[in-house]
Jmol script that loads the backbone (N, CA, C; Angstrom):
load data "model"
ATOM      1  N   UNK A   1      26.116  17.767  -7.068  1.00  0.00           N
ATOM      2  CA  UNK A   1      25.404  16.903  -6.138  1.00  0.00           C
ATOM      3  C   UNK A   1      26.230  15.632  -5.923  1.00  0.00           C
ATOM      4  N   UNK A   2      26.087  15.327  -4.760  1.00  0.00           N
ATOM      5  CA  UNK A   2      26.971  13.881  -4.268  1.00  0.00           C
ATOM      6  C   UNK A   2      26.244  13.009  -4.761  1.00  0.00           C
ATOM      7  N   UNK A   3      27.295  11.670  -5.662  1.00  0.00           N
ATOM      8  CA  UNK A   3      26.778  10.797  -6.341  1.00  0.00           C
ATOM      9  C   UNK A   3      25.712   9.648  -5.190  1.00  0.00           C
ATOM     10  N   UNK A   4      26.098   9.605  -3.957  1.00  0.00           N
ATOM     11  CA  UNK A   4      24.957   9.267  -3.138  1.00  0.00           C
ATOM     12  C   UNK A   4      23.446   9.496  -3.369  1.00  0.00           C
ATOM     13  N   UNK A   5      23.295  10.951  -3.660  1.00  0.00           N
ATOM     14  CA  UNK A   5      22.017  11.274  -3.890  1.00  0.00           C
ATOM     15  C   UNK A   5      21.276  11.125  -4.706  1.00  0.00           C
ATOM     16  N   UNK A   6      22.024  11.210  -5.985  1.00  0.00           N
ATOM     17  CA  UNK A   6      21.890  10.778  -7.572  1.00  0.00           C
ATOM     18  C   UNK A   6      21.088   9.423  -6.966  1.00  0.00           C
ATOM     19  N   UNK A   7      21.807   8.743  -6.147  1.00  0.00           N
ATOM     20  CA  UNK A   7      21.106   6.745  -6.075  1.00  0.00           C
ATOM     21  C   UNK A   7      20.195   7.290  -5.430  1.00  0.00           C
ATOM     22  N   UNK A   8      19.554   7.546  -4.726  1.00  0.00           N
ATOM     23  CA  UNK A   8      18.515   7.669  -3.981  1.00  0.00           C
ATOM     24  C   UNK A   8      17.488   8.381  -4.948  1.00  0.00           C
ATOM     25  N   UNK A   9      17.397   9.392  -5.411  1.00  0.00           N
ATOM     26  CA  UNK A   9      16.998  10.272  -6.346  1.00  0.00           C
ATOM     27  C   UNK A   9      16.085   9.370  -7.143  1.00  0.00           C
ATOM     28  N   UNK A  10      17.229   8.496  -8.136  1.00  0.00           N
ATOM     29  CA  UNK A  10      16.663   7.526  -9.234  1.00  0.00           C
ATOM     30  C   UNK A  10      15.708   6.654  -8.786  1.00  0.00           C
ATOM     31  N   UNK A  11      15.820   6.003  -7.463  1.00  0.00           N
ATOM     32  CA  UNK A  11      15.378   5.230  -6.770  1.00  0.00           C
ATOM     33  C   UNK A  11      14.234   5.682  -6.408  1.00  0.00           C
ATOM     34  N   UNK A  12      14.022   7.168  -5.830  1.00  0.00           N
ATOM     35  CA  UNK A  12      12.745   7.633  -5.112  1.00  0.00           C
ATOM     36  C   UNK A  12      11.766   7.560  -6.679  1.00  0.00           C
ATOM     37  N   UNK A  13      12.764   7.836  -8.105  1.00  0.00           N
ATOM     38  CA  UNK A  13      11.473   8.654  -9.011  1.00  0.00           C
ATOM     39  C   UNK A  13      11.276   6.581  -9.578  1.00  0.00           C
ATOM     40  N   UNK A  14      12.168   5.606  -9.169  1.00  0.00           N
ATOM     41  CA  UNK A  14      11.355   4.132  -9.673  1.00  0.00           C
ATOM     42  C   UNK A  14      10.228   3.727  -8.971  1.00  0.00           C
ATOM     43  N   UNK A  15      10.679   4.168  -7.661  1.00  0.00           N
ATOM     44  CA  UNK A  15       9.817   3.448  -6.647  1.00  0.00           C
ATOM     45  C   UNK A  15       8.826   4.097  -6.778  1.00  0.00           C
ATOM     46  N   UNK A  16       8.753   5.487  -6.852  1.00  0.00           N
ATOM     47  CA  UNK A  16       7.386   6.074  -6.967  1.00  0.00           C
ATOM     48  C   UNK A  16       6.251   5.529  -8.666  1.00  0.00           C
ATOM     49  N   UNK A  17       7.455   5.357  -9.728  1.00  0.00           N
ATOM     50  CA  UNK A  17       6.714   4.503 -10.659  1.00  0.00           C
ATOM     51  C   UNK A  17       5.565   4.114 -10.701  1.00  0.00           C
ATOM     52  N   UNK A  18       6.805   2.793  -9.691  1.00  0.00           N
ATOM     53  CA  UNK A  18       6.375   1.317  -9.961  1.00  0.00           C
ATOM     54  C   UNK A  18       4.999   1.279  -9.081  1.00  0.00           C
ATOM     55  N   UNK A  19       4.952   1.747  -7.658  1.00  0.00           N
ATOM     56  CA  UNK A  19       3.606   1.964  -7.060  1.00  0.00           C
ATOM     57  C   UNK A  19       2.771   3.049  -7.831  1.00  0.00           C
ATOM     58  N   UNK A  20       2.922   3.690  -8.410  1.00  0.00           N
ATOM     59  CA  UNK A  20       1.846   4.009  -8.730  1.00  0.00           C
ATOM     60  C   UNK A  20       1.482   3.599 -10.410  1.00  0.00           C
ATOM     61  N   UNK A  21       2.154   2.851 -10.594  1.00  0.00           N
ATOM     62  CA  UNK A  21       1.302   1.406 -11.808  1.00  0.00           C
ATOM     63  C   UNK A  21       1.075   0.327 -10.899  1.00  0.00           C
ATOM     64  N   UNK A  22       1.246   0.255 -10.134  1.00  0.00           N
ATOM     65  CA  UNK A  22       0.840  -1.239  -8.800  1.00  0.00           C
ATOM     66  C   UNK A  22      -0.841  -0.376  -9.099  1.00  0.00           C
ATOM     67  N   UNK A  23      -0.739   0.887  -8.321  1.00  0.00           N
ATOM     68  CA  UNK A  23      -2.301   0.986  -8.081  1.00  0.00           C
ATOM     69  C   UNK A  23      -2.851   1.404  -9.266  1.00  0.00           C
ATOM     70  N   UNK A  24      -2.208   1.282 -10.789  1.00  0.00           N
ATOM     71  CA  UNK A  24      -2.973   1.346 -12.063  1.00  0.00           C
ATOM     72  C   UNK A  24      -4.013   2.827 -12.334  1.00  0.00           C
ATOM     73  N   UNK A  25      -2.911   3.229 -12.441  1.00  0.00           N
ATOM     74  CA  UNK A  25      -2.817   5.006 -12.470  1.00  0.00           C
ATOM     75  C   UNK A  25      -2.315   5.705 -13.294  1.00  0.00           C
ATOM     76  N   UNK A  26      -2.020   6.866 -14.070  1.00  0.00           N
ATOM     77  CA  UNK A  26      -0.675   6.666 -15.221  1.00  0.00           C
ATOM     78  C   UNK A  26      -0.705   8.367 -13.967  1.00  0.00           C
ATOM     79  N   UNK A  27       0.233   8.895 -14.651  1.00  0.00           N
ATOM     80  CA  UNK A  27       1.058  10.171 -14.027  1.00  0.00           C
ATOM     81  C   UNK A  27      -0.255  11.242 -14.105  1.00  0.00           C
ATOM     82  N   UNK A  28      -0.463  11.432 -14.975  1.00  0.00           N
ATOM     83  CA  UNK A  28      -1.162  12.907 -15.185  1.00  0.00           C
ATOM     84  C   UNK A  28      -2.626  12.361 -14.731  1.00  0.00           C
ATOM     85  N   UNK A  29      -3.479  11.154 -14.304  1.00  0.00           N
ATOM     86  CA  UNK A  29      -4.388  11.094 -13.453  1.00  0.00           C
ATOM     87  C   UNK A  29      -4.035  11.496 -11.873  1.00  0.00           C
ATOM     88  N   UNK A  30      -2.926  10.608 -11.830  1.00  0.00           N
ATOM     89  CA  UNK A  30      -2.407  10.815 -10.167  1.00  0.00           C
ATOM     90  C   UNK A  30      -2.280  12.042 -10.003  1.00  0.00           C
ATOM     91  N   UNK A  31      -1.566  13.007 -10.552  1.00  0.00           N
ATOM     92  CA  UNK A  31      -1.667  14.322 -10.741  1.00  0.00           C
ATOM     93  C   UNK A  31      -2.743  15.132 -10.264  1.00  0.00           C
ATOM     94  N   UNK A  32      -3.826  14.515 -11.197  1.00  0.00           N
ATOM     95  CA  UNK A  32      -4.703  15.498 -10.769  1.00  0.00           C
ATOM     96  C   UNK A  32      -5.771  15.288 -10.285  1.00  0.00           C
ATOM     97  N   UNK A  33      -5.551  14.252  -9.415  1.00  0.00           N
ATOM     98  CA  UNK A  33      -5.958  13.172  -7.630  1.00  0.00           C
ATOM     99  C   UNK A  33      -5.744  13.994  -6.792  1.00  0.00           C
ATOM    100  N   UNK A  34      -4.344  14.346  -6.811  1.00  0.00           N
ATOM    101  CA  UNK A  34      -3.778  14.963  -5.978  1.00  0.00           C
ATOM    102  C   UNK A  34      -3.821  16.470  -5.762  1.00  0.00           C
ATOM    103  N   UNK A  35      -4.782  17.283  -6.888  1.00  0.00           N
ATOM    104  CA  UNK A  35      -4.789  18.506  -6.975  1.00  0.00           C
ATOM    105  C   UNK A  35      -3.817  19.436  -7.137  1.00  0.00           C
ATOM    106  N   UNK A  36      -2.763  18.717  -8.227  1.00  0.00           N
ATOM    107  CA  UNK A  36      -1.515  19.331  -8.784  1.00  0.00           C
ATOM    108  C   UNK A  36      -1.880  19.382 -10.140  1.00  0.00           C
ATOM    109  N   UNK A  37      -0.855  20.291 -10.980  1.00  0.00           N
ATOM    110  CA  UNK A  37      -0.474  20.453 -11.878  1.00  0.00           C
ATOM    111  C   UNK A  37      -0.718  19.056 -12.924  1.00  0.00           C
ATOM    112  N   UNK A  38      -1.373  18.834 -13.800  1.00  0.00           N
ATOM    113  CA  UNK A  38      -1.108  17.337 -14.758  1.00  0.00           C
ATOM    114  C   UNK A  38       0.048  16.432 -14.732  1.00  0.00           C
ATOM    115  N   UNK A  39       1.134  17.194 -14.851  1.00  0.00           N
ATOM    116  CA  UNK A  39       2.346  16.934 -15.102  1.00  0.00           C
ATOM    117  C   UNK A  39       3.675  16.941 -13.930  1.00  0.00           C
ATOM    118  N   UNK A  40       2.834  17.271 -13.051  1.00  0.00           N
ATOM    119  CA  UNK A  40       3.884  17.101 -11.727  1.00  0.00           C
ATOM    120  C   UNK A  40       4.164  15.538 -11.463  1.00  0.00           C
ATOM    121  N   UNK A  41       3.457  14.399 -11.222  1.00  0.00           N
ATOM    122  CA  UNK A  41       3.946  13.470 -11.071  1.00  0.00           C
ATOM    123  C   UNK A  41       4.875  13.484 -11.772  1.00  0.00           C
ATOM    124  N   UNK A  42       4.585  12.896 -13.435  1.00  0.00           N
ATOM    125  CA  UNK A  42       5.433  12.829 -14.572  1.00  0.00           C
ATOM    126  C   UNK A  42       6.825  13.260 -14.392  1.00  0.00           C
ATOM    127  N   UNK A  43       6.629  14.841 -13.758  1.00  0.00           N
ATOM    128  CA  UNK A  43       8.076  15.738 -14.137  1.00  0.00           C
ATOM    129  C   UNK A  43       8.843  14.991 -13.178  1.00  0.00           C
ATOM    130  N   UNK A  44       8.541  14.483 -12.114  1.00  0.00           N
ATOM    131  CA  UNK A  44       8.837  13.995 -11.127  1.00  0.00           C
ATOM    132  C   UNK A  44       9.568  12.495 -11.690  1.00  0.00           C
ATOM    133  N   UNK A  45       8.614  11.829 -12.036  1.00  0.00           N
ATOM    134  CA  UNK A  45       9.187  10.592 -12.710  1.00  0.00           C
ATOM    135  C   UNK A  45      10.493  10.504 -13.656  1.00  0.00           C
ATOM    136  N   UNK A  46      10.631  11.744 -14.714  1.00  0.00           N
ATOM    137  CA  UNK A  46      11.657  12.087 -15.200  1.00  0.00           C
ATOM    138  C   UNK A  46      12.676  13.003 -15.168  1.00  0.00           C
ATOM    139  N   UNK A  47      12.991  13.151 -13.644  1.00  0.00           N
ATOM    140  CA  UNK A  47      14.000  13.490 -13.366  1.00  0.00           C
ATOM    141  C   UNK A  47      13.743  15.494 -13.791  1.00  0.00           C
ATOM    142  N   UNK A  48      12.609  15.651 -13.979  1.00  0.00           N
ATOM    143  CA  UNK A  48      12.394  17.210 -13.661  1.00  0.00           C
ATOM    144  C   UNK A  48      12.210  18.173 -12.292  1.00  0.00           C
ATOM    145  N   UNK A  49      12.230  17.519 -11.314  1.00  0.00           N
ATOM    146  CA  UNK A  49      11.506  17.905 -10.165  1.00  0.00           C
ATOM    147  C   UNK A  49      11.852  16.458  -8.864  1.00  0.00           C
ATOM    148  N   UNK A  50      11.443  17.436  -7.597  1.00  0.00           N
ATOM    149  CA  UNK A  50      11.340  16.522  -6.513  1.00  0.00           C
ATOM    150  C   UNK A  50      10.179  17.265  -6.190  1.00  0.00           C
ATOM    151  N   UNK A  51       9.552  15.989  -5.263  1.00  0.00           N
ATOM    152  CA  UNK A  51       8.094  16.751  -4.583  1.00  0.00           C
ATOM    153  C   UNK A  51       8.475  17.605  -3.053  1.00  0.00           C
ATOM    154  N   UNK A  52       7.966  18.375  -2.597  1.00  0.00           N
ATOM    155  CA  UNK A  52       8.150  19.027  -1.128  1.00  0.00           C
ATOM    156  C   UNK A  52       7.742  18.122  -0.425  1.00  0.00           C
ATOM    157  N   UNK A  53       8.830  18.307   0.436  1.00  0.00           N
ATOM    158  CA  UNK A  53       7.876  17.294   1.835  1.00  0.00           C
ATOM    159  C   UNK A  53       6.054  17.174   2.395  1.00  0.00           C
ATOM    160  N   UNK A  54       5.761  18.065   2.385  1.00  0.00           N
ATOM    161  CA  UNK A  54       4.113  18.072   2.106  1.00  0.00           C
ATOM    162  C   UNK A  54       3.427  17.310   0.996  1.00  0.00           C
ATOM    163  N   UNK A  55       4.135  17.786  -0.044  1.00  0.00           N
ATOM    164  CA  UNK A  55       3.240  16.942  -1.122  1.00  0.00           C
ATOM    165  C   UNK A  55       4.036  14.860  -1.039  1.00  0.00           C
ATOM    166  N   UNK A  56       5.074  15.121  -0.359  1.00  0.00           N
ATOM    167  CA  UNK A  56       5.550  13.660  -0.113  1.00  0.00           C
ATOM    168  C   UNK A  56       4.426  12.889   0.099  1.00  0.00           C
ATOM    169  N   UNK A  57       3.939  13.368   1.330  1.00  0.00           N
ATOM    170  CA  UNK A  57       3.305  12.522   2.563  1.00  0.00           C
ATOM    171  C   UNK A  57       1.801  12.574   1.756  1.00  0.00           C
ATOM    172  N   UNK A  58       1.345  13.753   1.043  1.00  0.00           N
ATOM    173  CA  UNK A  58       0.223  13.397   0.162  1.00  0.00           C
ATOM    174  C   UNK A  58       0.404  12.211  -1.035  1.00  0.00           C
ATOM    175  N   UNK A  59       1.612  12.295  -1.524  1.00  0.00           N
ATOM    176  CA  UNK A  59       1.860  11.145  -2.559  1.00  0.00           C
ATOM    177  C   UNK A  59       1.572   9.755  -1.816  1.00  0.00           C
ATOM    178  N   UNK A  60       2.401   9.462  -0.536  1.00  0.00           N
ATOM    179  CA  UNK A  60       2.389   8.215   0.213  1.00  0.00           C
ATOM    180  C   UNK A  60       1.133   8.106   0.676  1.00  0.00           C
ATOM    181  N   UNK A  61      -0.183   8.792   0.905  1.00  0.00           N
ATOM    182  CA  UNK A  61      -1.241   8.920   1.359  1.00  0.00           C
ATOM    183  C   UNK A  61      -1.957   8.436   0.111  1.00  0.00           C
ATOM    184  N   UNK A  62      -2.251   8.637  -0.856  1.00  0.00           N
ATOM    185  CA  UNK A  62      -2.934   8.492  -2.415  1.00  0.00           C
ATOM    186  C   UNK A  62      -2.344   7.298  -2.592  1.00  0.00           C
ATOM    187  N   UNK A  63      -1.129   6.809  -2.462  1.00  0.00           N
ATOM    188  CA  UNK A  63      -0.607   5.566  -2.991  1.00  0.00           C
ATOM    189  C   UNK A  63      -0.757   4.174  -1.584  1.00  0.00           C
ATOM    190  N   UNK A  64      -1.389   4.588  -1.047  1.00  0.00           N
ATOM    191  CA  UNK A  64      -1.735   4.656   0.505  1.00  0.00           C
ATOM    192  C   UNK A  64      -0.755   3.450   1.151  1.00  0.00           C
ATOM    193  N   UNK A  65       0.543   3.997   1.639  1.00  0.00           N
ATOM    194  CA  UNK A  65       1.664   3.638   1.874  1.00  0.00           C
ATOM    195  C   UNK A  65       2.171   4.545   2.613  1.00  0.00           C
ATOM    196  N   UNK A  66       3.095   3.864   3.975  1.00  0.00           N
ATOM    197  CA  UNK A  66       3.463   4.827   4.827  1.00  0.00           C
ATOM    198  C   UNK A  66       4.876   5.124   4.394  1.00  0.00           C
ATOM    199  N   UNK A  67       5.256   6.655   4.396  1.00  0.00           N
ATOM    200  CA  UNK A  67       6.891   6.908   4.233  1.00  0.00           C
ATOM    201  C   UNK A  67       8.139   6.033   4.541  1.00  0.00           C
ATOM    202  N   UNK A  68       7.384   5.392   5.525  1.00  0.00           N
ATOM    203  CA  UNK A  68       8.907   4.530   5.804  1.00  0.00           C
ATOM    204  C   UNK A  68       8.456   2.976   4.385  1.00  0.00           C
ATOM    205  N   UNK A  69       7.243   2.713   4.104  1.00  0.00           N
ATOM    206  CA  UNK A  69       7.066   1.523   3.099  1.00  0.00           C
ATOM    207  C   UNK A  69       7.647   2.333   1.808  1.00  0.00           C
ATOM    208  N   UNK A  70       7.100   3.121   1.417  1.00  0.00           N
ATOM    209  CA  UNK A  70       7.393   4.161   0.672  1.00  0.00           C
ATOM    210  C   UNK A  70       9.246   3.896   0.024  1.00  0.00           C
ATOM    211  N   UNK A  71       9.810   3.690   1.178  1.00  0.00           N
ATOM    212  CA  UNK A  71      11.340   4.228   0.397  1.00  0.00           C
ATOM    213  C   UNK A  71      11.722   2.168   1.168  1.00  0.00           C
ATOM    214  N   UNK A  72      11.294   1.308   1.181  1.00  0.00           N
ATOM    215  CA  UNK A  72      11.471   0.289   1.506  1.00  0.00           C
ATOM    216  C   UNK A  72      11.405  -0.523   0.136  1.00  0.00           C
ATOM    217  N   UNK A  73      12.498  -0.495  -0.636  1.00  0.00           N
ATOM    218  CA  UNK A  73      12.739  -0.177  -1.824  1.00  0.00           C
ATOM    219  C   UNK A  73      12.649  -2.522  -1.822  1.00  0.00           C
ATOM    220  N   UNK A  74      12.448  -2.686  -1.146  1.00  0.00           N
ATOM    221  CA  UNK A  74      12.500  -4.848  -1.206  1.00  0.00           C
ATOM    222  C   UNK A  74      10.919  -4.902  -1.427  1.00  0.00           C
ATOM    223  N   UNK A  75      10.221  -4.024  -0.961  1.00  0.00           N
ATOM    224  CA  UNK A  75       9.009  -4.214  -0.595  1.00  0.00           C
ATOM    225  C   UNK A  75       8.052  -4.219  -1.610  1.00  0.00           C
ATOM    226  N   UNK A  76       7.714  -4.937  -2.496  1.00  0.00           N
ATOM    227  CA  UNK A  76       6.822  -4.795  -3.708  1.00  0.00           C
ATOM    228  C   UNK A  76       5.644  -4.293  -3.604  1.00  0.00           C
ATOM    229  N   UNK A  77       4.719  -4.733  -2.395  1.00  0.00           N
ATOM    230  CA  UNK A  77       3.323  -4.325  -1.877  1.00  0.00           C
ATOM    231  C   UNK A  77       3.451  -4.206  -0.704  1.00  0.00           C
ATOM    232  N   UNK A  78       3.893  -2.742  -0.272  1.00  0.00           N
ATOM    233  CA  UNK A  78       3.366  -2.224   0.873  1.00  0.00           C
ATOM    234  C   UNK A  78       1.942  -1.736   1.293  1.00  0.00           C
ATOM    235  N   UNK A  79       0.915  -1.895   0.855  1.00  0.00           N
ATOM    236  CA  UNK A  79      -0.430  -1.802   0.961  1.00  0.00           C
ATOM    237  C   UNK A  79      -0.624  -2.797   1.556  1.00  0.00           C
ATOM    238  N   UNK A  80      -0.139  -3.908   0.531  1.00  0.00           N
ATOM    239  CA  UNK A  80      -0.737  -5.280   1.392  1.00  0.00           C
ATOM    240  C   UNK A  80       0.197  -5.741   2.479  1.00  0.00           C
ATOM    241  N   UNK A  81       1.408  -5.632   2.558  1.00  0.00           N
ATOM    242  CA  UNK A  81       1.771  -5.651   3.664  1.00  0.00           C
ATOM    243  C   UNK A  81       1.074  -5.266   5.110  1.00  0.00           C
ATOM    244  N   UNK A  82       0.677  -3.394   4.871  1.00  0.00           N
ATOM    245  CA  UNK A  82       0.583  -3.285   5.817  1.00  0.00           C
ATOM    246  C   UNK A  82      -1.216  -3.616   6.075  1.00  0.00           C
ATOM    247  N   UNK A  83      -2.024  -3.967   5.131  1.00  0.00           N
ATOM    248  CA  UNK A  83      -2.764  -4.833   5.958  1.00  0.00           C
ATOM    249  C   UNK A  83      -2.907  -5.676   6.594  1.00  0.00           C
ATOM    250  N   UNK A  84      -1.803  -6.785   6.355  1.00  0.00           N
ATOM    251  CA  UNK A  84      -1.701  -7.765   6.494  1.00  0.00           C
ATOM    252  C   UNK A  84      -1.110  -7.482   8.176  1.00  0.00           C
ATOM    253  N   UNK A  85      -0.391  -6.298   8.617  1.00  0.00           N
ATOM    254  CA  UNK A  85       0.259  -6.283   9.469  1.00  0.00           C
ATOM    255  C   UNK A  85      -1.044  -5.689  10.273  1.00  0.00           C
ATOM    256  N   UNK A  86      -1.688  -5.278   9.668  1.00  0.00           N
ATOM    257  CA  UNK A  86      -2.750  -4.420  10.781  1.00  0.00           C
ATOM    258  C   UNK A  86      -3.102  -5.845  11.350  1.00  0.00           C
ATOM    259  N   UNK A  87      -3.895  -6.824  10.487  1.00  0.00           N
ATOM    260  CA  UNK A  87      -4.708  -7.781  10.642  1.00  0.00           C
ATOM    261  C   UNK A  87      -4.103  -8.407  11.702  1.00  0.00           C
ATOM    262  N   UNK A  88      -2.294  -8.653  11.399  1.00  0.00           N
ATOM    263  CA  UNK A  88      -1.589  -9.119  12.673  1.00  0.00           C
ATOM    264  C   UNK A  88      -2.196  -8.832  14.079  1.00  0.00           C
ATOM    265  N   UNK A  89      -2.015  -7.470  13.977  1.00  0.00           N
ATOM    266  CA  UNK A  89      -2.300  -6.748  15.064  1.00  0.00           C
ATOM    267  C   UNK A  89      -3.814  -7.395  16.161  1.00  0.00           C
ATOM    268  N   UNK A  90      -4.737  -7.702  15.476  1.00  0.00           N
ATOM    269  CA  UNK A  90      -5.356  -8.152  15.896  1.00  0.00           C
ATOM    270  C   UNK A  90      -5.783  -9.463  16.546  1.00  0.00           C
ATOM    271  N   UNK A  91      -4.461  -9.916  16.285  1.00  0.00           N
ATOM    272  CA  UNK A  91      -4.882 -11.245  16.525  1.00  0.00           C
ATOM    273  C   UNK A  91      -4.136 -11.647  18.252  1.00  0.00           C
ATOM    274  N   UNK A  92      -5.265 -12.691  19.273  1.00  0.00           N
ATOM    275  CA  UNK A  92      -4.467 -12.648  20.070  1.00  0.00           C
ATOM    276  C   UNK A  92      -3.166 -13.340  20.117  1.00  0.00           C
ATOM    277  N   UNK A  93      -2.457 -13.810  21.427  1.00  0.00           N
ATOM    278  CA  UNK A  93      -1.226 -14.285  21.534  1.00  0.00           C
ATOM    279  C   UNK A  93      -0.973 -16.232  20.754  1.00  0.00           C
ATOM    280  N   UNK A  94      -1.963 -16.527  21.234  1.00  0.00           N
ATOM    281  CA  UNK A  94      -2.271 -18.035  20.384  1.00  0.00           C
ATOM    282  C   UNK A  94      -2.291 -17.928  18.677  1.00  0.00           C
ATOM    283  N   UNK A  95      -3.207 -16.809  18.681  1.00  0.00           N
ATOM    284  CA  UNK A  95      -3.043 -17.076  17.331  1.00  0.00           C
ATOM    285  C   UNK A  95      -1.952 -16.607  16.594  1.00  0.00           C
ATOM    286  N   UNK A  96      -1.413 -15.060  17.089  1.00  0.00           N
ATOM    287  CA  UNK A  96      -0.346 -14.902  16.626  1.00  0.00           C
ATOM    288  C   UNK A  96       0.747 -16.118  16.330  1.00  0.00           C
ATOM    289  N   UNK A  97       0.832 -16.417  17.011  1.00  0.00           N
ATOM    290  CA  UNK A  97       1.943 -17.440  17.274  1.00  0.00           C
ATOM    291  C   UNK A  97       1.814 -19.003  16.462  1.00  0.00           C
ATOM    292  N   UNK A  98       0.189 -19.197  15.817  1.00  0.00           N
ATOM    293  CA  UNK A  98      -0.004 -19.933  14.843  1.00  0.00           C
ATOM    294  C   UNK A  98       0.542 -19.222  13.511  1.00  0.00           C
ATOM    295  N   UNK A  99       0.395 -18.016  13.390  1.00  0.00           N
ATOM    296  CA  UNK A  99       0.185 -17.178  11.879  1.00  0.00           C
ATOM    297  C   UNK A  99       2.058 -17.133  12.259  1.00  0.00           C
ATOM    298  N   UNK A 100       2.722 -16.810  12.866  1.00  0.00           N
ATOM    299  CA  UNK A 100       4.147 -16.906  12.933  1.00  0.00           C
ATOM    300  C   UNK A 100       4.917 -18.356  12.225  1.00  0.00           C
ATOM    301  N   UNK A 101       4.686 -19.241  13.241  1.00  0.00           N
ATOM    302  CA  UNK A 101       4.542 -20.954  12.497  1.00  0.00           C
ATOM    303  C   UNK A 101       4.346 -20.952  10.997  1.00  0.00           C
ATOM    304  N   UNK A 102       3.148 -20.154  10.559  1.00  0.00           N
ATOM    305  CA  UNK A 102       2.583 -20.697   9.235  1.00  0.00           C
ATOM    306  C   UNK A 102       3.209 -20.147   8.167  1.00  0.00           C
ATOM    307  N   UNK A 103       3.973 -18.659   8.602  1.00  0.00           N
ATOM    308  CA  UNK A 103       4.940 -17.845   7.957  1.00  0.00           C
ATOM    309  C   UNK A 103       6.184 -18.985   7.991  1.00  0.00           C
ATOM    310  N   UNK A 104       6.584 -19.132   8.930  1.00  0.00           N
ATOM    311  CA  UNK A 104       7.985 -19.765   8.572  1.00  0.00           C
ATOM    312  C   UNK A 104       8.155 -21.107   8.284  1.00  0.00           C
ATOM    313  N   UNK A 105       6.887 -22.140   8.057  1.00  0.00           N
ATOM    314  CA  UNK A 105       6.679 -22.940   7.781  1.00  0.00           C
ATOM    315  C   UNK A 105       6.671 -22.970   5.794  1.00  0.00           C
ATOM    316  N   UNK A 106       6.115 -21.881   5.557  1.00  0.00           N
ATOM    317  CA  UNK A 106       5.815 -21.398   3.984  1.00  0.00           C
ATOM    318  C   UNK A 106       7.267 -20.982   3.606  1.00  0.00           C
ATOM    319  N   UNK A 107       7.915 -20.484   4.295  1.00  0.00           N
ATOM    320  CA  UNK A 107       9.324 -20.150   3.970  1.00  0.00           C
ATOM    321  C   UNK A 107      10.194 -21.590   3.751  1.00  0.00           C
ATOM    322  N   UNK A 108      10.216 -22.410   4.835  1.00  0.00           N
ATOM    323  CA  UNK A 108      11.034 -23.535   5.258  1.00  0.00           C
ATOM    324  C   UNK A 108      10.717 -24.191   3.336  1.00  0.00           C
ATOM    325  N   UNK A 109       9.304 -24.073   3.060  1.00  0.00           N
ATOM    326  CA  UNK A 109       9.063 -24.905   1.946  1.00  0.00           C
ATOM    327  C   UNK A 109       9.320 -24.503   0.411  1.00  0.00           C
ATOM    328  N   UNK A 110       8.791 -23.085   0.564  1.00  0.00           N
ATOM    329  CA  UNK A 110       9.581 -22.203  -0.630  1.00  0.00           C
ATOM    330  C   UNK A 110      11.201 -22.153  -0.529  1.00  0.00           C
ATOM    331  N   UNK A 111      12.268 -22.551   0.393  1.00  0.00           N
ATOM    332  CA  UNK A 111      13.261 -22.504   0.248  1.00  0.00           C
ATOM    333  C   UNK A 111      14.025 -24.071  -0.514  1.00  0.00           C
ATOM    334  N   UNK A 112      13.102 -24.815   0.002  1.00  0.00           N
ATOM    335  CA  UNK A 112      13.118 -26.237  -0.122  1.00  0.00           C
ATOM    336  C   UNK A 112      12.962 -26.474  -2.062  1.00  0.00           C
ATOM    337  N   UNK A 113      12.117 -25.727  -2.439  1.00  0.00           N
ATOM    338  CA  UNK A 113      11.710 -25.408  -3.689  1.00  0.00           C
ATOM    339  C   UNK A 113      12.498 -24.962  -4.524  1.00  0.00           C
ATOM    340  N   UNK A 114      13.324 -24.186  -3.870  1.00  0.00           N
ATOM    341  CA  UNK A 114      14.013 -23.207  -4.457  1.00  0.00           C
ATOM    342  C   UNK A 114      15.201 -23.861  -4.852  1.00  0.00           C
ATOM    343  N   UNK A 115      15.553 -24.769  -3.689  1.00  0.00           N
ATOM    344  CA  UNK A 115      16.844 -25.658  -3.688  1.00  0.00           C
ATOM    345  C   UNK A 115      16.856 -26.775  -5.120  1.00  0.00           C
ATOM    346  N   UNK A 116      15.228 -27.697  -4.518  1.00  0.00           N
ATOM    347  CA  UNK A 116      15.103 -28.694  -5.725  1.00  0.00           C
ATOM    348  C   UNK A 116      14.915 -28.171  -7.195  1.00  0.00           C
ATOM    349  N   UNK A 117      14.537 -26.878  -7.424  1.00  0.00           N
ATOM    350  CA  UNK A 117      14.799 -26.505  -8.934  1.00  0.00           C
ATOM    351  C   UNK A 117      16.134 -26.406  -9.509  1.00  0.00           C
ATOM    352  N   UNK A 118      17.713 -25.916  -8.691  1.00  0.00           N
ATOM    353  CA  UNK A 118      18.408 -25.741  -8.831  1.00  0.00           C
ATOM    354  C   UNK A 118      19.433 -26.775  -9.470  1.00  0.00           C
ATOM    355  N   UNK A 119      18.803 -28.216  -8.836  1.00  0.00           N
ATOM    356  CA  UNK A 119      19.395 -29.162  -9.016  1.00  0.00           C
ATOM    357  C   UNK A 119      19.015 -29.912 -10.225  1.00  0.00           C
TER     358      UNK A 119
END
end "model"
wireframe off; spacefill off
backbone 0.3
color backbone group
């Protein structure tokens, strides 16, 4: 196997982990959530197994995260993200455009923060 895949591989069985201790789960419950085997997550986690594309999109569904949040490996809480993005969604053009401001306003200050600890 191309050492490319190996990274991705390791990566798919952390990321799948780490979300599913985000949603405070251990393997062999999620397992058998999902109407698998006990030990399929698990085997999965340690490098025994990959899931089929079917059971993918059931994993990202249970961990309720879309495939593309799923392998968005920066993304700590894609749940709440994407509520947060639905909620976007709703909002009209004024307000959007306040909640934009208030994002990069929180940034401007956490960076500011970031600077004065350094020093």
């Amino acid at each position: 196997m191309l050492p490319i895949f190996n990274d991705y591989h390791k990566k798919f069985r952390e990321r799948l982990r780490f979300l599913r201790k985000q949603k405070g789960v251990d393997a062999n419950e999620m397992s058998e959530s999902l109407g698998l085997h006990e030990t399929y997550i698990s085997k999965i986690e340690t490098k025994r197994g990959m899931p089929s594309f079917d059971a993918f999109f059931y994993i990202c569904q249970y961990l309720e995260v879309t495939p593309k949040d799923f392998f968005d490996f920066d993304l700590d809480s894609p749940s709440d993200f994407l509520e947060l993005f639905e909620d976007y969604k709703q909002l009209d053009e004024k307000q959007a455009a306040h909640a934009k401001a208030l994002i990069k306003a929180l940034l401007i200050n956490q960076t500011s923060e970031q600077s004065n600890k350094k020093e």
